[in-house]
C-alpha positions in Angstrom: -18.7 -38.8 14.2 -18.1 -41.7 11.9 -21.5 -40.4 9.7 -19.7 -36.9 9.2 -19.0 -36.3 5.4 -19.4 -32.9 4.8 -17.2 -30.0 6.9 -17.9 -26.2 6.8 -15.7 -24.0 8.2 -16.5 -20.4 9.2 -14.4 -17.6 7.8 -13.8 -14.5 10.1 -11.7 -15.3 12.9 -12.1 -19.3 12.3 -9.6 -19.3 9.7 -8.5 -15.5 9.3 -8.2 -12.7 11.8 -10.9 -10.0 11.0 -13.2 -8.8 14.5 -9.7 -7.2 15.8 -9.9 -5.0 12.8 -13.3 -4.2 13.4 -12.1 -2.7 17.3 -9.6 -0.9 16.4 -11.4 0.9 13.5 -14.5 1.5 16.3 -11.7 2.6 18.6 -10.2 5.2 16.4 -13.9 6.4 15.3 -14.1 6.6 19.3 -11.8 8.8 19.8 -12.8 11.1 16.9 -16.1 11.5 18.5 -15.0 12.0 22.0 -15.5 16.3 21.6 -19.5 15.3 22.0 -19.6 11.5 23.9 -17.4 9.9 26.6 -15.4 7.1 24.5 -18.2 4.2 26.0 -21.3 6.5 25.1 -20.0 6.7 21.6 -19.2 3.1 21.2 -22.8 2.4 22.5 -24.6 4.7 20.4 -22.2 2.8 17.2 -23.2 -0.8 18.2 -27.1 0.1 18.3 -27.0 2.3 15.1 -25.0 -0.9 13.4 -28.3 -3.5 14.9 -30.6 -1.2 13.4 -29.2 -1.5 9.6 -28.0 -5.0 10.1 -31.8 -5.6 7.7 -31.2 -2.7 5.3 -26.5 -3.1 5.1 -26.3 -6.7 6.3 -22.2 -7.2 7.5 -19.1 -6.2 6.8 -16.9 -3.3 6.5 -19.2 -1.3 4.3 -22.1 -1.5 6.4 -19.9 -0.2 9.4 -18.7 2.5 7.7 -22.2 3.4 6.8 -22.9 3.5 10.2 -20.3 5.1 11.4 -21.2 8.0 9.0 -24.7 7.8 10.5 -24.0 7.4 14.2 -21.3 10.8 13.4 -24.3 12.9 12.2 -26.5 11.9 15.1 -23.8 12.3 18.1 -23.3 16.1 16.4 -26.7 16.4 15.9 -25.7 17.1 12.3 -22.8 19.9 13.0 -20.0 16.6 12.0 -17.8 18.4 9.1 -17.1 16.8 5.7 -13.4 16.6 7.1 -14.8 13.8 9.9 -17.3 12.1 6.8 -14.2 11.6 5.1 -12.1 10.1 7.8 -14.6 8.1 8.5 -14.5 6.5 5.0 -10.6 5.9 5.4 -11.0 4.2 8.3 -13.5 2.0 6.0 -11.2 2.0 3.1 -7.9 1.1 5.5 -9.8 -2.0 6.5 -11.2 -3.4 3.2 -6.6 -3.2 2.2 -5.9 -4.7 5.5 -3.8 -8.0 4.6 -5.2 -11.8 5.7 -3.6 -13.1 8.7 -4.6 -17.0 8.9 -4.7 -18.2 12.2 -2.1 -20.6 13.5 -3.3 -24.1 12.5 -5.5 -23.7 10.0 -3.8 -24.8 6.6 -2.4 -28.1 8.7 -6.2 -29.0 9.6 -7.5 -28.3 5.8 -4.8 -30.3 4.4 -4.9 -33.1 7.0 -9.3 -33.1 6.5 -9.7 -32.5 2.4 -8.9 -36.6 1.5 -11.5 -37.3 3.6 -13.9 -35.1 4.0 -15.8 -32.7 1.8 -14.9 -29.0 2.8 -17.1 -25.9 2.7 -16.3 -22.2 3.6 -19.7 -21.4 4.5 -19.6 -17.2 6.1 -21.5 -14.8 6.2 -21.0 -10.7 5.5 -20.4 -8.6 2.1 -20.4 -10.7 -1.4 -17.3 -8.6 -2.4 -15.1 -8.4 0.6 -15.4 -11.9 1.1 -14.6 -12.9 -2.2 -11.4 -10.8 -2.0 -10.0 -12.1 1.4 -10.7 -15.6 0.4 -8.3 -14.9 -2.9 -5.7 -13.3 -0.8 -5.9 -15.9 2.1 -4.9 -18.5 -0.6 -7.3 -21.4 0.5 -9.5 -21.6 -2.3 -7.9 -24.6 -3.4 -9.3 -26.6 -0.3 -12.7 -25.9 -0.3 -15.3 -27.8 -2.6 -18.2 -25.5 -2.1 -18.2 -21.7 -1.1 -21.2 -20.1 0.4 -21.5 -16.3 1.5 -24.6 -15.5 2.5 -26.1 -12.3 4.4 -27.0 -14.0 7.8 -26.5 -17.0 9.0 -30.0 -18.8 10.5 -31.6 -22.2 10.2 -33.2 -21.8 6.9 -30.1 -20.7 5.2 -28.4 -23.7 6.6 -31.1 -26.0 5.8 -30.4 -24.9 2.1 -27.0 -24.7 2.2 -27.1 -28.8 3.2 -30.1 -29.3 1.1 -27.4 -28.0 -1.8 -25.0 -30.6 -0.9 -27.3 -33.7 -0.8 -26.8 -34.9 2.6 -29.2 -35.6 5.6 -28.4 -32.8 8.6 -26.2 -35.4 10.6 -23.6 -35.5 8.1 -22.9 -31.7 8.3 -20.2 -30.6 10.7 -20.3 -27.1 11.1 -16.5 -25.7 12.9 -17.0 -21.8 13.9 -16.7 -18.9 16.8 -19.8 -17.9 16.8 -22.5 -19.4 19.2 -24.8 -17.8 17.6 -24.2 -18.0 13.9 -22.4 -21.5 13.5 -23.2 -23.8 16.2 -26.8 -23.1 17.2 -28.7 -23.1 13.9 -26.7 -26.3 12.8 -27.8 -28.0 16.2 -31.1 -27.3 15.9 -31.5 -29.0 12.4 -30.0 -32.0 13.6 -26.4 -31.2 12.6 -22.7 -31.1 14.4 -21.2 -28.1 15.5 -17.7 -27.5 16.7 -16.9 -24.1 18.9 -13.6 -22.7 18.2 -14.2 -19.6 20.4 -11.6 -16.5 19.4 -10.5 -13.8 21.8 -12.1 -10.8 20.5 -16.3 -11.5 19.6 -18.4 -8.7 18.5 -21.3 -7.7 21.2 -24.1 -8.6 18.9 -22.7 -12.3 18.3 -22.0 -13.1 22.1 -24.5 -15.5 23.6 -24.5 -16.2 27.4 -26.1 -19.6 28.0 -24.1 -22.6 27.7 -24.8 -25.5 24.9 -25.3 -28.6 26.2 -25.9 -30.8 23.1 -24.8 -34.6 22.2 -23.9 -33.3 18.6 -22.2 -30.2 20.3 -17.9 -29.9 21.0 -16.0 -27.3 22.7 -12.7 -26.6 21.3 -9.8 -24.6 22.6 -7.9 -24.0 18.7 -8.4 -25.3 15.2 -6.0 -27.6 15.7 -7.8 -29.7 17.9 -10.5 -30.5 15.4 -8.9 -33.8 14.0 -8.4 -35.0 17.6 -12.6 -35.6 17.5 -12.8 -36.5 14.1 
C-alpha cells in the first residue's frame, strides 16, 4: 500500500446517505400503483423500465422519476390521470430537497488522509444533482479533483487516472459498489476498498465474491486508515 498516492472516494452512500431515498420514493410510488399491481409486481415492472433507460437517462433522481412516469402509463395501460403524473414528479422533486446526511466517519477519515494523500470524489449519476449535494455536504474543501461521470466502467476509470498522471497501482478506489468501484479499478491494475452499505440498489448487487491481492473488505469508513 506504500505506492498509493492518489484516493477516490465514491459519493452515494460512501460518504452521504442517498439509496434509502431512492426506497422509500419507489415505496411510496408502490403503493400508488397498487389499484393495478401487487406492491412486488409494481416494484418489478419499475426496476426493468429504469434498466431500459439507464442508456437514454443515465442515474439519478431525474431519470427515476422519468421512469416512474413511464412504468405509471404502462401498469394503467395509459388510463394513469394527470393527478398521479404529478405526484409522481413530487415524489421526484421531494428527493432532489432532501438534506445530505454524511455518514458517521467520514470527515475524520478525509481530514486524517488529505496531508498525505491526493483525494478524489470520483461518482457517478446526474451532472446537477451531484454538484448540489456535494455543496450542501460541505466537503468540497477536501477533494483535489471532482469527477461525475454517467457510468462508471474501465475506460472511464482508465481516463479518470490517465487525468491524474499516475500508473493504475497508485489509484485507490474506496466505494459500496462491487460493481461500479471495485471491479473496474481491479481490473486495470488498481486498489479497491469495499465499504458495503445496508441498503444497495438491485441493479448494482453482484453475487460472486472478489478474491484479489489489490482487493480489501471493510466493515465502515473508518476503518480505511487502519490499511493505509
Amino acid at each position: 500500500m506504500n505506492q498509493i498516492k492518489v484516493i477516490a472516494f465514491d459519493a452515494d452512500d460512501t460518504l452521504w446517505v442517498n439509496e434509502p431515498y431512492f426506497r422509500e420514493t419507489e415505496d411510496k410510488f408502490c403503493e400508488m400503483m397498487e389499484d393495478y399491481l401487487p406492491h412486488h409486481s409494481v416494484s418489478r415492472e419499475l426496476l426493468e423500465t429504469e434498466i431500459n433507460n439507464l442508456a437514454l437517462y443515465g442515474y439519478g433522481i431525474k431519470s427515476m422519476t422519468l421512469s416512474m412516469i413511464e412504468a405509471a402509463i404502462q401498469m394503467s395501460d395509459k388510463t394513469i390521470g394527470l393527478d398521479a403524473i404529478e405526484k409522481i414528479i413530487q415524489f421526484g422533486k421531494e428527493m432532489l430537497d432532501k438534506p445530505i446526511e454524511l455518514l458517521e466517519g467520514v470527515e475524520e477519515v478525509l481530514q486524517a488522509l488529505q496531508e498525505k494523500y491526493r483525494l478524489v470524489m470520483a461518482t457517478k449519476g446526474d451532472l446537477l444533482d451531484q454538484e448540489r449535494k456535494l455543496i450542501k455536504s460541505g466537503l468540497t474543501e477536501y477533494f483535489h479533483h471532482i469527477e461525475i461521470v454517467s457510468e462508471k466502467k474501465e475506460p472511464n476509470y482508465e481516463k479518470l487516472i490517465q487525468h491524474l498522471d499516475i500508473p493504475p497501482q497508485e489509484f485507490l478506489m474506496i466505494g459500496n459498489s462491487l460493481k461500479s468501484d471495485i471491479m473496474p479499478v481491479l481490473n486495470l491494475g488498481g486498489h479497491a476498498f469495499h465499504v458495503p452499505y445496508h441498503t444497495t440498489w438491485a441493479y448494482e448487487k453482484v453475487d460472486h465474491k472478489i478474491d484479489h491481492p489489490q482487493f480489501k473488505q471493510l466493515s465502515n469508513i473508518k476503518e480505511v486508515s487502519q490499511h493505509l
